[in-house]
PDB file of the backbone (N, CA, C, O) and the ligand in Angstrom, with CONECT records:
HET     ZN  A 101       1
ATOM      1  N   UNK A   1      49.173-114.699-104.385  1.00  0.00           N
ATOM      2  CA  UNK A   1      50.462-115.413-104.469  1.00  0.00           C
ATOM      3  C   UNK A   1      51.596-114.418-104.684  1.00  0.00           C
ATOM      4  O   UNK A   1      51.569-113.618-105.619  1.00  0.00           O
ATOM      5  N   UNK A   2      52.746-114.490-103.669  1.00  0.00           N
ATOM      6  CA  UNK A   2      53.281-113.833-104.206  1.00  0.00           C
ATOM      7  C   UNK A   2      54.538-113.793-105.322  1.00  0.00           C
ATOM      8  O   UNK A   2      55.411-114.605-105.015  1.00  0.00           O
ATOM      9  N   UNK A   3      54.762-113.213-106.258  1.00  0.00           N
ATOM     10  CA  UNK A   3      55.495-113.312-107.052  1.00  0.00           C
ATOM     11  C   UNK A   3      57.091-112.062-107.675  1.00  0.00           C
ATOM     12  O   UNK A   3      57.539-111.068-107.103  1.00  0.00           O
ATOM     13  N   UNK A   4      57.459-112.611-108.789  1.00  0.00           N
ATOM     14  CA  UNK A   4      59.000-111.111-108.781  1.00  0.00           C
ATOM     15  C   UNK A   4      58.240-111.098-110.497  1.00  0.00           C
ATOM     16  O   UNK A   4      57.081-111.461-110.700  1.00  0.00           O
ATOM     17  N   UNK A   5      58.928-110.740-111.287  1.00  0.00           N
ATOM     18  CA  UNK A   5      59.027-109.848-112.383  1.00  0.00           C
ATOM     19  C   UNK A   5      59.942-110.416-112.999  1.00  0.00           C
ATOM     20  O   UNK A   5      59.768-110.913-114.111  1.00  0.00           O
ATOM     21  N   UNK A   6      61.406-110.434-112.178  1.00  0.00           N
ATOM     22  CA  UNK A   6      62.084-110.815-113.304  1.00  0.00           C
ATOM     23  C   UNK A   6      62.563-112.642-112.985  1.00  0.00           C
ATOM     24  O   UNK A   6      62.276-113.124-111.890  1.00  0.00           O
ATOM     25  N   UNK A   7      63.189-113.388-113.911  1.00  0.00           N
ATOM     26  CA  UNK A   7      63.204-114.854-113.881  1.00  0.00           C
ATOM     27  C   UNK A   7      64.489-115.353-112.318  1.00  0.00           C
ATOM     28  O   UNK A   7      65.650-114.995-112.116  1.00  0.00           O
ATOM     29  N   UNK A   8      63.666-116.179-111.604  1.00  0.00           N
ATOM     30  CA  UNK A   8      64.630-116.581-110.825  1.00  0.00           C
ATOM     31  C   UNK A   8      65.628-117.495-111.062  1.00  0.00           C
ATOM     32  O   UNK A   8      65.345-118.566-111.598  1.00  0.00           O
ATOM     33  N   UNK A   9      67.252-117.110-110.602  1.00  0.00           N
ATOM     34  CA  UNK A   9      68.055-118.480-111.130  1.00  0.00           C
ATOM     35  C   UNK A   9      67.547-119.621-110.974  1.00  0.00           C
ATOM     36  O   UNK A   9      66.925-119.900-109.949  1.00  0.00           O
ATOM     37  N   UNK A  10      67.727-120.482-111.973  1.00  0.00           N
ATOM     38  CA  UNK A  10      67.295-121.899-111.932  1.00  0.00           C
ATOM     39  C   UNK A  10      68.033-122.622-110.816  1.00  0.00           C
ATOM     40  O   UNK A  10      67.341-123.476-110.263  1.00  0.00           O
ATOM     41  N   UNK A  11      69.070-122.508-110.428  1.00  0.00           N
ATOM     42  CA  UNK A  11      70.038-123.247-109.448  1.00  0.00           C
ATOM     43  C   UNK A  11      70.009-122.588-108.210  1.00  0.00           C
ATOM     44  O   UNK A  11      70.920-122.707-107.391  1.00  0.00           O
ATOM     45  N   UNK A  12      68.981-121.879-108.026  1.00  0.00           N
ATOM     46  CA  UNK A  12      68.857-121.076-106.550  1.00  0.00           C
ATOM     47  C   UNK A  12      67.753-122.071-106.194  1.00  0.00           C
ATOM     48  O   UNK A  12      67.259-122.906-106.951  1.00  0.00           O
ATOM     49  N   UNK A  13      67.531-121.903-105.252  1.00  0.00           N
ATOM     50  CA  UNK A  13      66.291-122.299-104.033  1.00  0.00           C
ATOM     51  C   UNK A  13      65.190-122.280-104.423  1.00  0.00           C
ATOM     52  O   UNK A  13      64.478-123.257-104.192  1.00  0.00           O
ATOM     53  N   UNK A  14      64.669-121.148-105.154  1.00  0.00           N
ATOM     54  CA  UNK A  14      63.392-120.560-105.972  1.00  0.00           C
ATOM     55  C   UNK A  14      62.564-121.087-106.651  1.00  0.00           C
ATOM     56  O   UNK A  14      63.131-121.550-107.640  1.00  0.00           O
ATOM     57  N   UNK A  15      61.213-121.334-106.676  1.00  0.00           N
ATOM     58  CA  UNK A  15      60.550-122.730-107.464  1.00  0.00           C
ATOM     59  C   UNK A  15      60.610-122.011-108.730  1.00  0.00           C
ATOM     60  O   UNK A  15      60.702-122.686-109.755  1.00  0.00           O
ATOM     61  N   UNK A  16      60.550-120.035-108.855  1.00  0.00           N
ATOM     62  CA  UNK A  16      60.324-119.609-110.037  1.00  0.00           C
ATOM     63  C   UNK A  16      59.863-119.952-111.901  1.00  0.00           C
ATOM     64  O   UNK A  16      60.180-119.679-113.059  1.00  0.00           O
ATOM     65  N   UNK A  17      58.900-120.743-111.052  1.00  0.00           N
ATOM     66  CA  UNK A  17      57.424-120.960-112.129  1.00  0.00           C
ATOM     67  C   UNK A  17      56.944-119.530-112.792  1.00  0.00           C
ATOM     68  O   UNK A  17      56.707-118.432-112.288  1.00  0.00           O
ATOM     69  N   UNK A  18      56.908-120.002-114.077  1.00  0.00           N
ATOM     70  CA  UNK A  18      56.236-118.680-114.816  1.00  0.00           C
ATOM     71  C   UNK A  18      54.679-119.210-114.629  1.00  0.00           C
ATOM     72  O   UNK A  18      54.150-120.242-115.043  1.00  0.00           O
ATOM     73  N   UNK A  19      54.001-117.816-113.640  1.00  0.00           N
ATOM     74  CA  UNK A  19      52.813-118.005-113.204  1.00  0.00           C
ATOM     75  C   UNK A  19      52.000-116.827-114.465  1.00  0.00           C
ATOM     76  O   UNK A  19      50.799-116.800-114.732  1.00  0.00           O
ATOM     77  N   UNK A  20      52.756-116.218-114.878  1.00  0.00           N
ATOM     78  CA  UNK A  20      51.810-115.588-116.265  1.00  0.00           C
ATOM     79  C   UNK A  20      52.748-114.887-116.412  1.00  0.00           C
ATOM     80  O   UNK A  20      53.497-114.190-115.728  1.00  0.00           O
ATOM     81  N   UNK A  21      52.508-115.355-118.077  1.00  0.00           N
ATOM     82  CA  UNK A  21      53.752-114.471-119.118  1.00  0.00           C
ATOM     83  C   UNK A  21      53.475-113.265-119.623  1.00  0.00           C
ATOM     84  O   UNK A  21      52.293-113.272-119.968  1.00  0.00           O
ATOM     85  N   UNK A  22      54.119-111.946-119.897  1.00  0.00           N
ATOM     86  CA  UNK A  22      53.848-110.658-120.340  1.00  0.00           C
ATOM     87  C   UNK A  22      53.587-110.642-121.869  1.00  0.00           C
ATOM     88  O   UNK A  22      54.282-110.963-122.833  1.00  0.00           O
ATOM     89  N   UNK A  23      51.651-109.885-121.667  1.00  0.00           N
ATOM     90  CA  UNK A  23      51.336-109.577-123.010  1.00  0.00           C
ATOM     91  C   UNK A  23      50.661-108.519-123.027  1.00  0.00           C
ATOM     92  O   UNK A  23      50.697-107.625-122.181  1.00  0.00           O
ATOM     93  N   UNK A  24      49.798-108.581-124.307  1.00  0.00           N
ATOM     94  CA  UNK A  24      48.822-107.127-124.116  1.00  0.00           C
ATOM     95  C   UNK A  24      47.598-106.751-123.059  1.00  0.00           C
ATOM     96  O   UNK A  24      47.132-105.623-122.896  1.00  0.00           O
ATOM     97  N   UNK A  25      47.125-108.157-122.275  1.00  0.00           N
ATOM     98  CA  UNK A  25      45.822-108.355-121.530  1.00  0.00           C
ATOM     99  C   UNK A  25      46.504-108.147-120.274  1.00  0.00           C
ATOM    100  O   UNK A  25      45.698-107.836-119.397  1.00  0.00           O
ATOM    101  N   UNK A  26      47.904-108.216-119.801  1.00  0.00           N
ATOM    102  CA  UNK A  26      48.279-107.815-118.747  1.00  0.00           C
ATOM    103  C   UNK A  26      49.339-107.221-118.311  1.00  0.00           C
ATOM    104  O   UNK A  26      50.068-106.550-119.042  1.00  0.00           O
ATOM    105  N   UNK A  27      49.508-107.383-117.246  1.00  0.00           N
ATOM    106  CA  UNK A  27      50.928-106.228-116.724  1.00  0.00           C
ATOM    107  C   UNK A  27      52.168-106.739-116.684  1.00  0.00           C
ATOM    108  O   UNK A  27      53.130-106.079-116.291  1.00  0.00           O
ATOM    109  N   UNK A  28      52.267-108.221-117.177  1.00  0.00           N
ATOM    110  CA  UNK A  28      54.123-108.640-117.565  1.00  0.00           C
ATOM    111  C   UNK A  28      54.120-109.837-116.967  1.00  0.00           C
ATOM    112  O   UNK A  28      53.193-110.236-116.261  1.00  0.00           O
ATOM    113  N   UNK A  29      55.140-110.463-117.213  1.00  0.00           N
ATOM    114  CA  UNK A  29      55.643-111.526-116.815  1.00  0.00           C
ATOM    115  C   UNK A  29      55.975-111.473-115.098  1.00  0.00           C
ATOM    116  O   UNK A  29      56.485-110.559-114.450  1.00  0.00           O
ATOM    117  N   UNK A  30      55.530-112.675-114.690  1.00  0.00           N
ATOM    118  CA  UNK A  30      55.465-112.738-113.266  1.00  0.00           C
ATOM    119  C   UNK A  30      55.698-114.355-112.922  1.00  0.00           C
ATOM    120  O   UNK A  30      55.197-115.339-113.466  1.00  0.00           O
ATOM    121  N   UNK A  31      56.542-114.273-111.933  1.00  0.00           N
ATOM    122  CA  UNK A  31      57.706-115.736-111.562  1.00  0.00           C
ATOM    123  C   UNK A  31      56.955-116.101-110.107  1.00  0.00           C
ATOM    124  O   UNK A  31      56.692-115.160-109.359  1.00  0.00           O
ATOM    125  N   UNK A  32      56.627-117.409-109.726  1.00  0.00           N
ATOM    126  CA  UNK A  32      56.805-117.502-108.260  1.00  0.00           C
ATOM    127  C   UNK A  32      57.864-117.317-107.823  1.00  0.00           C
ATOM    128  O   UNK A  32      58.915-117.290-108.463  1.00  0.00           O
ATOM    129  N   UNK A  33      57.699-117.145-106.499  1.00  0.00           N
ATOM    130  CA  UNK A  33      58.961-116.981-105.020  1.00  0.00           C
ATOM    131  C   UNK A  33      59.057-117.649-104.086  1.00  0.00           C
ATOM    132  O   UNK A  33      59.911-117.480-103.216  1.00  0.00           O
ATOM    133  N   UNK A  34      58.274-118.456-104.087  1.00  0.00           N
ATOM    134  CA  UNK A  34      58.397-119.847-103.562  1.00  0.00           C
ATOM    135  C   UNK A  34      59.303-120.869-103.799  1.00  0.00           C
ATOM    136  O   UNK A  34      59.587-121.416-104.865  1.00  0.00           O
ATOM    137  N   UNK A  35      59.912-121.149-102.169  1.00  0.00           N
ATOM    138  CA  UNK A  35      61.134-121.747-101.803  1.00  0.00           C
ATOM    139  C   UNK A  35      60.491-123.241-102.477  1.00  0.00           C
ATOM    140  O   UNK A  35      59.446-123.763-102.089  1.00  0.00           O
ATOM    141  N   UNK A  36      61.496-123.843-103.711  1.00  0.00           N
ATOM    142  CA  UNK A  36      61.383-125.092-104.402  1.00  0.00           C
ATOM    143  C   UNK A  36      61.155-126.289-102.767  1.00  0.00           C
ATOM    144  O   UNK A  36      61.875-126.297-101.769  1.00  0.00           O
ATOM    145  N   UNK A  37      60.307-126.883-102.958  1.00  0.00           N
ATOM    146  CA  UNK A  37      60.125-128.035-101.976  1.00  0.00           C
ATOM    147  C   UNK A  37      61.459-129.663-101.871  1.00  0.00           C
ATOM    148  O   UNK A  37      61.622-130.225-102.954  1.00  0.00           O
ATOM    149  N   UNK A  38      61.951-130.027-101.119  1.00  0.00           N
ATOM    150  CA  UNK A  38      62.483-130.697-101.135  1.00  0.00           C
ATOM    151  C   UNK A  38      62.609-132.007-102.212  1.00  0.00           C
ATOM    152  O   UNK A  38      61.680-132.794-102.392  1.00  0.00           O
ATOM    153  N   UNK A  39      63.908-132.097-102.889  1.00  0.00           N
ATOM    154  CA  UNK A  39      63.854-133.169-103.823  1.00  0.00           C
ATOM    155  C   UNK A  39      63.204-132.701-105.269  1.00  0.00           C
ATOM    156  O   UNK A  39      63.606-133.283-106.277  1.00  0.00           O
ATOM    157  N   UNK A  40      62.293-131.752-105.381  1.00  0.00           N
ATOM    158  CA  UNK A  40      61.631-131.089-106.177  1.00  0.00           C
ATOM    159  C   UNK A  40      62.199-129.791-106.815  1.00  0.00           C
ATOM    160  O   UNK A  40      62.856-128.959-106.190  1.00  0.00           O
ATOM    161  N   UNK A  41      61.787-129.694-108.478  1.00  0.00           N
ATOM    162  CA  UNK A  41      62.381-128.376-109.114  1.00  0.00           C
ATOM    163  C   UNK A  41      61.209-127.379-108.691  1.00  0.00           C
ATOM    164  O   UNK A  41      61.204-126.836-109.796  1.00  0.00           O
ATOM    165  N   UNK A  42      60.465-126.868-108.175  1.00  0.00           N
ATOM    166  CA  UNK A  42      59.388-126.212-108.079  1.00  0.00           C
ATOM    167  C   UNK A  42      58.923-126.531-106.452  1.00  0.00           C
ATOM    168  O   UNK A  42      59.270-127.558-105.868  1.00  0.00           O
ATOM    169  N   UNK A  43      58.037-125.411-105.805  1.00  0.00           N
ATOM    170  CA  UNK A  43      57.446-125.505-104.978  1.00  0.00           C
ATOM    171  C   UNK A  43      56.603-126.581-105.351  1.00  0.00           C
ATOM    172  O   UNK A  43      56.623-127.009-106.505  1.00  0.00           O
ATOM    173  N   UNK A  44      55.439-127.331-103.975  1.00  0.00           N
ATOM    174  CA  UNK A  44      55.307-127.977-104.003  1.00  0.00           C
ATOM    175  C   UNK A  44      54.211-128.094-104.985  1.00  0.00           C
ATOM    176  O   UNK A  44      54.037-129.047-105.744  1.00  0.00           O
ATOM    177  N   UNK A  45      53.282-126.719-104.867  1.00  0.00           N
ATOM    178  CA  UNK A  45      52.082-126.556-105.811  1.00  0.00           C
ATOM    179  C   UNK A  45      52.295-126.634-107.540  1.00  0.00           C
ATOM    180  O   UNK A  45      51.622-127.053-108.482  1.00  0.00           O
ATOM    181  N   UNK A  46      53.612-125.989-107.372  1.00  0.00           N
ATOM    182  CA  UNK A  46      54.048-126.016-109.281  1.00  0.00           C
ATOM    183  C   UNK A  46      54.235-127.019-109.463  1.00  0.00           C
ATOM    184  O   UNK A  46      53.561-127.695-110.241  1.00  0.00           O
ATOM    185  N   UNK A  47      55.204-127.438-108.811  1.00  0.00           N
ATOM    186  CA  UNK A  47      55.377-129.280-108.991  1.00  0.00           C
ATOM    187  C   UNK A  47      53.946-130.116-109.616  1.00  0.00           C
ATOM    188  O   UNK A  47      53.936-131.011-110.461  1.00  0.00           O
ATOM    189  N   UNK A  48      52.887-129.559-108.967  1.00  0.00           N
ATOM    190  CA  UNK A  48      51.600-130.909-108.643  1.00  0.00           C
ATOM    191  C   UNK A  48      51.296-130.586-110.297  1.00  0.00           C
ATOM    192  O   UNK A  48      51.198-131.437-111.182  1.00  0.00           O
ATOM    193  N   UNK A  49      51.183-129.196-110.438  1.00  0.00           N
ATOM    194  CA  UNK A  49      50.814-128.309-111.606  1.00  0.00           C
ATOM    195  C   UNK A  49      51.765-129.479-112.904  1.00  0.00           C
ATOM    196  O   UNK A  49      51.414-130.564-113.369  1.00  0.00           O
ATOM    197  N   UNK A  50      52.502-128.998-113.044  1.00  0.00           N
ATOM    198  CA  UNK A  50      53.857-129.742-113.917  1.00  0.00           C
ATOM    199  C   UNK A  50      53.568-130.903-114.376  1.00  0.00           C
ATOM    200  O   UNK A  50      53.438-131.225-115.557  1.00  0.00           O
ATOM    201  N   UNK A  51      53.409-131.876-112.961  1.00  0.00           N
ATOM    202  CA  UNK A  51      53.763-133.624-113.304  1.00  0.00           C
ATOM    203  C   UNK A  51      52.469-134.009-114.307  1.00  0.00           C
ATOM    204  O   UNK A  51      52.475-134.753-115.288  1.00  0.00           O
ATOM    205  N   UNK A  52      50.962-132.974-113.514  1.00  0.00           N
ATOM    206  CA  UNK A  52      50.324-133.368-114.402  1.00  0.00           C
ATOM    207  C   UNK A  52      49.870-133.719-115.932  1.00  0.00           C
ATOM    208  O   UNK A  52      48.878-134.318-116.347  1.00  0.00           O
ATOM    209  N   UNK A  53      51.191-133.001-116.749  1.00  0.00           N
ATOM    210  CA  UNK A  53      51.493-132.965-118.290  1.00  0.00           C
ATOM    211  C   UNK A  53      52.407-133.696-118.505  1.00  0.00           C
ATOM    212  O   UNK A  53      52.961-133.563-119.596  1.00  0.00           O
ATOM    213  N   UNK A  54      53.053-135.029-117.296  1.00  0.00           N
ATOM    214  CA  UNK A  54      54.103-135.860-117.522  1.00  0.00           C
ATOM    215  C   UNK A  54      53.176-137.143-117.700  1.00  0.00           C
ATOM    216  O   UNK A  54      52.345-137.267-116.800  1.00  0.00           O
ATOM    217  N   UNK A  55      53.156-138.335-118.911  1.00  0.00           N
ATOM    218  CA  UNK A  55      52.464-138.868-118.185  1.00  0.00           C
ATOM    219  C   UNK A  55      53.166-139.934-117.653  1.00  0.00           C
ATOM    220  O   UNK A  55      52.525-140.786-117.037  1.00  0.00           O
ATOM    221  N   UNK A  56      54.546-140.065-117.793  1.00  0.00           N
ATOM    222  CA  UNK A  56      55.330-140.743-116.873  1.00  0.00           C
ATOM    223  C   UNK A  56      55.460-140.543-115.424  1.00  0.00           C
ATOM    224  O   UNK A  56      55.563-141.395-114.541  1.00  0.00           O
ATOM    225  N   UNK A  57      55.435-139.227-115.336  1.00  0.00           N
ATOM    226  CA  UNK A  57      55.496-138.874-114.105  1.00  0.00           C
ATOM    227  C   UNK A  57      56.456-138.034-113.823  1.00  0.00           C
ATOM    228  O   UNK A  57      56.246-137.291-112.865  1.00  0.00           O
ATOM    229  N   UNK A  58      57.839-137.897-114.598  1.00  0.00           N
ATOM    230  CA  UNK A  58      58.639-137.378-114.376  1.00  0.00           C
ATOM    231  C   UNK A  58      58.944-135.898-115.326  1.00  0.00           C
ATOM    232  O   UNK A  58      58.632-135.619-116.484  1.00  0.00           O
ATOM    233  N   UNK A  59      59.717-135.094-114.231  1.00  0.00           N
ATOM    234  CA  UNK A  59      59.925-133.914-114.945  1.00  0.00           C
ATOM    235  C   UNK A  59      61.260-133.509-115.303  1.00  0.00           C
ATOM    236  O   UNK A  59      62.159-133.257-114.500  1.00  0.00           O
ATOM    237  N   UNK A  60      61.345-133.456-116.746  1.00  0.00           N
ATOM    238  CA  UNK A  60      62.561-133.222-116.974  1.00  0.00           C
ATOM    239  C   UNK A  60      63.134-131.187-117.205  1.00  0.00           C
ATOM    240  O   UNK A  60      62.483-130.221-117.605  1.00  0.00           O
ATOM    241  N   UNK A  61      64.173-131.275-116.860  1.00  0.00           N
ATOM    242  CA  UNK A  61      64.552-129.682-116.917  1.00  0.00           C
ATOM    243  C   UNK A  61      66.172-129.598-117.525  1.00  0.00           C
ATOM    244  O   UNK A  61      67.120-130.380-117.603  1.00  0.00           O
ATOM    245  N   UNK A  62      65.942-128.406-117.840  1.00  0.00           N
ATOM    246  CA  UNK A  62      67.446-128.182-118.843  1.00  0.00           C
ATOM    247  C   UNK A  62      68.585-128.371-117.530  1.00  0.00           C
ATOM    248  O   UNK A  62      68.457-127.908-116.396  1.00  0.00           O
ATOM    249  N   UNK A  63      69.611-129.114-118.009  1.00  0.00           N
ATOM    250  CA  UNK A  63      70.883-128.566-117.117  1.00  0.00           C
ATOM    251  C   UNK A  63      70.753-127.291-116.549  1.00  0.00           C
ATOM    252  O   UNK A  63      70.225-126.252-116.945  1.00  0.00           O
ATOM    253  N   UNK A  64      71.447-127.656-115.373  1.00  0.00           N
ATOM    254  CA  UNK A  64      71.754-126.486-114.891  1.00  0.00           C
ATOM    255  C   UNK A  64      70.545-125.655-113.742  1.00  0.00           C
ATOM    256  O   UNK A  64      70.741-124.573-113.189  1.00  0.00           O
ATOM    257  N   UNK A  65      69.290-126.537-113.611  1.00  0.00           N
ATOM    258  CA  UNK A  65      68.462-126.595-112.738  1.00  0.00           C
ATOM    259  C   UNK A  65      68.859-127.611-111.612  1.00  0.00           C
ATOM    260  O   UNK A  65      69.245-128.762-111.818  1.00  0.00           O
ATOM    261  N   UNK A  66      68.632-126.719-109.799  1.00  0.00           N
ATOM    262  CA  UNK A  66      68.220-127.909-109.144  1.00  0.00           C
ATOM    263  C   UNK A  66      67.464-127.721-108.479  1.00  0.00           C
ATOM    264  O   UNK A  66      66.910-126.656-108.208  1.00  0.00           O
ATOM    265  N   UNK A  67      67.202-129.397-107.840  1.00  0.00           N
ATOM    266  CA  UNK A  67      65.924-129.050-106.508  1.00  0.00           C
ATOM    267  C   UNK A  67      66.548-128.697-105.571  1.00  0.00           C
ATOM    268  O   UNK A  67      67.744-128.708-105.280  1.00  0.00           O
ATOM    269  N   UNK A  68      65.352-128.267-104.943  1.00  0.00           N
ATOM    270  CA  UNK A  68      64.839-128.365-103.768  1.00  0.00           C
ATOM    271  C   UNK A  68      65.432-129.133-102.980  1.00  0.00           C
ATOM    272  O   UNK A  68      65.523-130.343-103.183  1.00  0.00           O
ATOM    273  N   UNK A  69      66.125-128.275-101.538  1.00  0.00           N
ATOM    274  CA  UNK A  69      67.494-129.333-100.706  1.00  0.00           C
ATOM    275  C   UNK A  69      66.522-128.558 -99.178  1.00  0.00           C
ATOM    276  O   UNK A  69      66.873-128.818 -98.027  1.00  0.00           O
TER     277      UNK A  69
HETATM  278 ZN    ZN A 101      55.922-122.195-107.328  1.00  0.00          ZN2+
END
């Protein structure tokens, strides 16, 4: 998968999911780069990832995030 290092703007295009956070067992914090899916804050896979800890269904995000256009 590929991923960046440092955090993608929330209001860009970018699904930038923290796919693993920087500690001692590895080499740092690492973001997806995957273009957020339509209507959606996250690509489509983070998304599926996400809702599953909603059990409404819905995902809420700080201001200042958008989807996927
Ligand atoms: Zn993603």
């Amino acid at each position: 998968m590929e991923f960046t290092r440092t955090e993608p703007d929330p209001a860009s295009q970018t699904c930038g999911y923290q796919i693993q956070v920087g500690g001692w067992d590895n080499d740092g914090n690492r973001f997806c780069v995957a273009p957020k899916a339509t209507g959606l804050y996250f690509c489509q896979e983070h998304h599926d990832w996400v809702i599953q800890d909603e059990p409404d269904g819905i995902v809420r995000m700080a201001p200042g995030n958008v989807r996927g256009h």
